[in-house]
MINU-712725 format. One record per residue: residue number from 1; z, x, y of N, C-alpha, C in turn. Coordinates in pm, 1 decimal, decimal comma. Each point is the difference from the previous one (the first is absolute). Layout:
REM MINU-712725
resi n.pz n.px n.py ca.pz ca.px ca.py c.pz c.px c.py
NUM Z X Y Z X Y Z X Y
...
END
This chain:
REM MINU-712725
resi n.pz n.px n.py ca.pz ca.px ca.py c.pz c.px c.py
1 -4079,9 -964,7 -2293,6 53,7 -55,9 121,7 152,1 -4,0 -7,2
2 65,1 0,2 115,1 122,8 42,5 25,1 103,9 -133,9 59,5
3 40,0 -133,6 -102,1 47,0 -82,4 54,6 125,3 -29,4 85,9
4 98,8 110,3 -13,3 91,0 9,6 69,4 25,4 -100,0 93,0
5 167,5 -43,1 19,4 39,2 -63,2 105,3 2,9 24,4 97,4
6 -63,1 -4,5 157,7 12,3 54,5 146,2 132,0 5,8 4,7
7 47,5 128,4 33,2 184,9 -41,1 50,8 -2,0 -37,0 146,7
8 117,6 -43,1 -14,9 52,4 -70,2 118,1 -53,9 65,1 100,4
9 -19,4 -128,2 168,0 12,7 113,2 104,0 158,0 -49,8 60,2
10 134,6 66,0 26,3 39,7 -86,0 90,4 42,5 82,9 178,9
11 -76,1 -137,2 63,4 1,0 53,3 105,8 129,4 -73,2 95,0
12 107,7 -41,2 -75,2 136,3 -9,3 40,6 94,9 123,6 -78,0
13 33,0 64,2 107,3 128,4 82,9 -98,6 111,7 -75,2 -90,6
14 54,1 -82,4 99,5 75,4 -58,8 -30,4 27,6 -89,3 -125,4
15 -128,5 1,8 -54,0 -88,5 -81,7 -151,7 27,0 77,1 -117,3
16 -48,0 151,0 63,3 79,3 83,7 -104,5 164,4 -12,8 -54,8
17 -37,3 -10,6 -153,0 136,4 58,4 -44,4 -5,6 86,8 -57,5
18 96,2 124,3 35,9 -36,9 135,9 -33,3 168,6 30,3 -163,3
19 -48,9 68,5 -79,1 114,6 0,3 -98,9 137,5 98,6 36,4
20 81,5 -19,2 10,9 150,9 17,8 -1,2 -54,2 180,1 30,9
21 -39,7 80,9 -66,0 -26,9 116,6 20,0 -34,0 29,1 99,6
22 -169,1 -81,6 59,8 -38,6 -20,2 106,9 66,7 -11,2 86,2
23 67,6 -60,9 40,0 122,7 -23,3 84,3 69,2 108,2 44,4
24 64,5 104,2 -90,5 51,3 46,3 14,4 -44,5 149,6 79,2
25 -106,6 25,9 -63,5 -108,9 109,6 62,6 -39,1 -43,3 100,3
26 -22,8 -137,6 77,7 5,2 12,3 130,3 87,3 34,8 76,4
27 139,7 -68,6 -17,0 78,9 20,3 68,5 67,8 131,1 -11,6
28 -55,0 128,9 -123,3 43,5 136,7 60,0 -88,5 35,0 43,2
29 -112,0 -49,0 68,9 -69,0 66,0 67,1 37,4 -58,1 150,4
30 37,1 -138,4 33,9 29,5 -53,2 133,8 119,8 68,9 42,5
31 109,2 31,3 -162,0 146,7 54,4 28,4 -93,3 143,2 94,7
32 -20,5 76,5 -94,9 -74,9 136,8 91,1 1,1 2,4 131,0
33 -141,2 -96,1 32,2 -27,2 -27,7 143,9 129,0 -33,0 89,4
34 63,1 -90,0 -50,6 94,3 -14,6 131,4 128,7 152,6 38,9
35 53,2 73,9 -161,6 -6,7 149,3 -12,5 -44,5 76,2 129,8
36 -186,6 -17,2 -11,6 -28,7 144,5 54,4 -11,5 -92,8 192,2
37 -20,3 -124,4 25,3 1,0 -32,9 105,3 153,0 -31,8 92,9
38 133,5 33,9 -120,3 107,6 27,3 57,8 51,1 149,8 64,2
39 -81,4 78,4 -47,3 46,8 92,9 -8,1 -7,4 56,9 182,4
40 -108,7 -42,4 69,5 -13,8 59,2 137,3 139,5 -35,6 49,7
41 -10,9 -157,6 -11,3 123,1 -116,5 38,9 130,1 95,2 -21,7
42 34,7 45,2 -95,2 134,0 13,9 -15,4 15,4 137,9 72,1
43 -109,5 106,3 -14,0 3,0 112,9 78,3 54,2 -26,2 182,0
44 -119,5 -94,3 36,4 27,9 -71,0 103,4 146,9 -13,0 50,4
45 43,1 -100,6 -116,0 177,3 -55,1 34,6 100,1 94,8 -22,3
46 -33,2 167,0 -78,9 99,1 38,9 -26,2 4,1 94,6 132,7
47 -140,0 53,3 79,1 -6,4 66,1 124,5 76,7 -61,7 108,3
48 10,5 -145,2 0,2 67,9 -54,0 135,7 106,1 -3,5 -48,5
49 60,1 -3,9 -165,2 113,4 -13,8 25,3 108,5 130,7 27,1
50 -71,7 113,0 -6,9 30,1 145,4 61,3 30,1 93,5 93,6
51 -151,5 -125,4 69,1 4,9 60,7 129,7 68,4 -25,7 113,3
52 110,1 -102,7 -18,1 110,7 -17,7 69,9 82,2 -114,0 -30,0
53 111,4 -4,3 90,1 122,0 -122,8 -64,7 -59,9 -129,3 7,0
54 -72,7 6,7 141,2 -56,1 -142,5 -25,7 -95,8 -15,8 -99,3
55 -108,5 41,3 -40,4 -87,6 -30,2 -54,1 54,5 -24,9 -131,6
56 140,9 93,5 -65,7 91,2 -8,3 -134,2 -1,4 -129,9 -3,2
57 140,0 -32,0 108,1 18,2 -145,6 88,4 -117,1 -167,6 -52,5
58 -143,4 129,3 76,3 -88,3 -135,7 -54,4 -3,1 -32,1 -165,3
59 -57,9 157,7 -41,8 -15,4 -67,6 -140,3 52,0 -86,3 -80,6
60 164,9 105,6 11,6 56,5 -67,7 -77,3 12,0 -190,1 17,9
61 -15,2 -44,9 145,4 18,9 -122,4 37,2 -118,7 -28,0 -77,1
62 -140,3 70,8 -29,7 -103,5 -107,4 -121,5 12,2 -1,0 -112,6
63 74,9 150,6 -46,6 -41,8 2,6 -142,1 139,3 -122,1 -49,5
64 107,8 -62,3 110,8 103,0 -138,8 -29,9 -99,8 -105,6 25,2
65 -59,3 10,6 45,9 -71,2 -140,2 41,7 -58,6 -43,5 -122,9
66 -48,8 -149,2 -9,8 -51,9 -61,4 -113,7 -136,5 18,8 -37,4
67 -80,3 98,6 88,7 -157,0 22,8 -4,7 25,7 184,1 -51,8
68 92,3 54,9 31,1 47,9 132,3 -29,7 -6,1 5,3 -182,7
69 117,8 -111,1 -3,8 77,1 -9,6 -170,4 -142,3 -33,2 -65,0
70 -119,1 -76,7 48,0 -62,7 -75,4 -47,9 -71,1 107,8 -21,1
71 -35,9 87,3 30,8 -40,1 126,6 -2,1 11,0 77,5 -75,8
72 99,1 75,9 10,6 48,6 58,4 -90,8 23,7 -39,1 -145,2
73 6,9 -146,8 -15,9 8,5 -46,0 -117,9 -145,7 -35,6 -59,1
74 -110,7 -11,2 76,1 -120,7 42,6 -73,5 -27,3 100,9 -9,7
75 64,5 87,1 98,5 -49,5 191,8 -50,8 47,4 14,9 -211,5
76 191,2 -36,2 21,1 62,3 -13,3 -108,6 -82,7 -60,1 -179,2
77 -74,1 -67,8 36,4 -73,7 -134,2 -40,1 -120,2 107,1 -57,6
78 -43,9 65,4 116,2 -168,3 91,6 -55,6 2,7 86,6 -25,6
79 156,6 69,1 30,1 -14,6 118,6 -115,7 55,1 9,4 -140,5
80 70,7 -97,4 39,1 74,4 -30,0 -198,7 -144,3 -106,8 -71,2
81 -90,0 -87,6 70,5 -142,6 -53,8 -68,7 -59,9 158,1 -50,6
82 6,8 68,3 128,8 -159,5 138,9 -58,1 81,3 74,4 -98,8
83 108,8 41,6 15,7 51,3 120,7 -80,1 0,5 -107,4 -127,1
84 49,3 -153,4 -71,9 -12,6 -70,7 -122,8 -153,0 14,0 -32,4
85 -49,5 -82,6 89,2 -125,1 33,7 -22,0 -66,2 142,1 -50,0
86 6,7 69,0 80,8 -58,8 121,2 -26,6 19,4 55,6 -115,1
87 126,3 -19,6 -47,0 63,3 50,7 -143,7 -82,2 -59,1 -133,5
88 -18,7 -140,8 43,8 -65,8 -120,2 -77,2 -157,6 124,5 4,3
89 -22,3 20,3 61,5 -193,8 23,5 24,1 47,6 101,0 -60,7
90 109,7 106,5 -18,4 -32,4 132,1 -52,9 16,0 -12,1 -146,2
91 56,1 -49,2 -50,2 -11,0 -60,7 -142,6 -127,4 -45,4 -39,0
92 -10,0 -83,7 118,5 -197,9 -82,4 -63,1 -70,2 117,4 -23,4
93 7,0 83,6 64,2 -67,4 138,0 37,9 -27,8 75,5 -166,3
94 140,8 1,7 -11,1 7,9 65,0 -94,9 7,1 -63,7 -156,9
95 -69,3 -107,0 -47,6 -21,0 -99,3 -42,8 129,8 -41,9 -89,4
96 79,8 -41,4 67,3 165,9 -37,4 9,2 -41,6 -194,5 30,3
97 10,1 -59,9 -78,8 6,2 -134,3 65,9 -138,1 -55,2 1,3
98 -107,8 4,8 -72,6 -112,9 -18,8 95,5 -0,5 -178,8 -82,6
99 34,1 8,4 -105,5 11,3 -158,5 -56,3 1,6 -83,8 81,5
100 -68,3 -129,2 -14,5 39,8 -102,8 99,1 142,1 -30,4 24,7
101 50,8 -18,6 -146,3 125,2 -53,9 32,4 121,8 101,7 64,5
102 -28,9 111,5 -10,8 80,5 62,7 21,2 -4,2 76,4 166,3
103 -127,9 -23,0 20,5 -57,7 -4,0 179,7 18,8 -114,0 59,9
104 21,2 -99,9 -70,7 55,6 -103,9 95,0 165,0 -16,5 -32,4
105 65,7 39,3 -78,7 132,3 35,1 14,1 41,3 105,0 90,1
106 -104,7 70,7 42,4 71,5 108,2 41,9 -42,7 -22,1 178,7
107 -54,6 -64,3 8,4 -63,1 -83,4 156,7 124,2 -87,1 -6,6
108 25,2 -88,0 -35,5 110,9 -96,0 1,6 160,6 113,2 63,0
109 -27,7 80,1 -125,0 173,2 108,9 43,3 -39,3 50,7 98,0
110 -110,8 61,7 88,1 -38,3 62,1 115,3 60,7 -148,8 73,3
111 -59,2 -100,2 60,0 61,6 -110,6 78,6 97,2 -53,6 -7,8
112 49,5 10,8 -115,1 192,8 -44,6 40,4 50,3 135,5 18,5
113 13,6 88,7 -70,0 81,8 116,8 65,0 -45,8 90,0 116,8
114 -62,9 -36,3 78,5 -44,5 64,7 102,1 92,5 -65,8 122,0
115 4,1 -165,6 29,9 89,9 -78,8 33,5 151,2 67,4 -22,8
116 23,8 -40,6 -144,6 127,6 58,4 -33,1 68,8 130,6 85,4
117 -107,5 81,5 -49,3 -2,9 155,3 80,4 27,2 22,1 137,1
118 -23,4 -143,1 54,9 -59,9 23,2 181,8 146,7 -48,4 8,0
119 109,6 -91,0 -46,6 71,6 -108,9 -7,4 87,3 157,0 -37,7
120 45,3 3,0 -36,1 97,7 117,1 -90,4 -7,0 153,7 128,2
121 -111,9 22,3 35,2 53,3 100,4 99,6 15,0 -41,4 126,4
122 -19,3 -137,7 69,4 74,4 -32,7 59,3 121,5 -26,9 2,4
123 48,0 -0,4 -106,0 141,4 -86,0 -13,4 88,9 181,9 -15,4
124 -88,8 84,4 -64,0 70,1 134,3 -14,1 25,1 34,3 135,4
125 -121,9 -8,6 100,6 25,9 31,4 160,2 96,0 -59,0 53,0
126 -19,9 -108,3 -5,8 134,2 -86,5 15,6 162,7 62,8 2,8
127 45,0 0,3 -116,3 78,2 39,0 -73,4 26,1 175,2 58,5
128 -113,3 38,5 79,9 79,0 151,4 33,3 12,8 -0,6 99,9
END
């Protein structure tokens, strides 16, 4: 006979705590998604802003606005998460890191320098 402990059920997500790694593999996969669901969007904004002075006119009046910046600075945000990330998974891949300690060091440097990253080429845009 097979006494084993029933594992958990939990039927709150929110109950879950998922480990530092975990974490991080979601969010290059959410970084992704918002990626491939920007991409119509920006096609979108770069056609009107082409297709004449006004429509330039408009854009540019969103991509200043505070829902524009806000924007763009999560685009900034999900591609410096996927490309850290991604780098992080190609190592795991290649059994580079697979240690605990050294997969959760390397989840930790994916979430501060991804920030950093997003923070630093704004300030480069800035600056030109």
């Amino acid at each position: 006979m097979n006494h084993l402990k029933p594992r958990p059920v939990f039927l709150t997500l929110w109950q879950i705590q998922l480990p530092l790694p975990g974490v991080v593999s979601i969010l290059h996969r959410l970084s992704g998604v918002v990626m491939v669901l920007a991409l119509p969007v920006a096609a979108i904004v770069v056609e009107r802003a082409l297709a004449s002075p006004d429509g330039f006119a408009a854009t540019a009046a969103f991509l200043t606005s505070w829902t524009g910046k806000l924007a763009l600075l999560l685009m900034l945000w999900s591609l410096s998460h996927h490309l850290l990330a991604g780098l992080r998974h190609i190592l795991l891949d290649v059994d580079i890191g697979l240690e605990r300690d050294v997969a959760r060091r390397s989840a930790q440097i994916v979430l501060i320098a991804a920030p950093i990253l997003t923070v630093a080429l704004v300030a480069a845009g800035l600056s030109a």
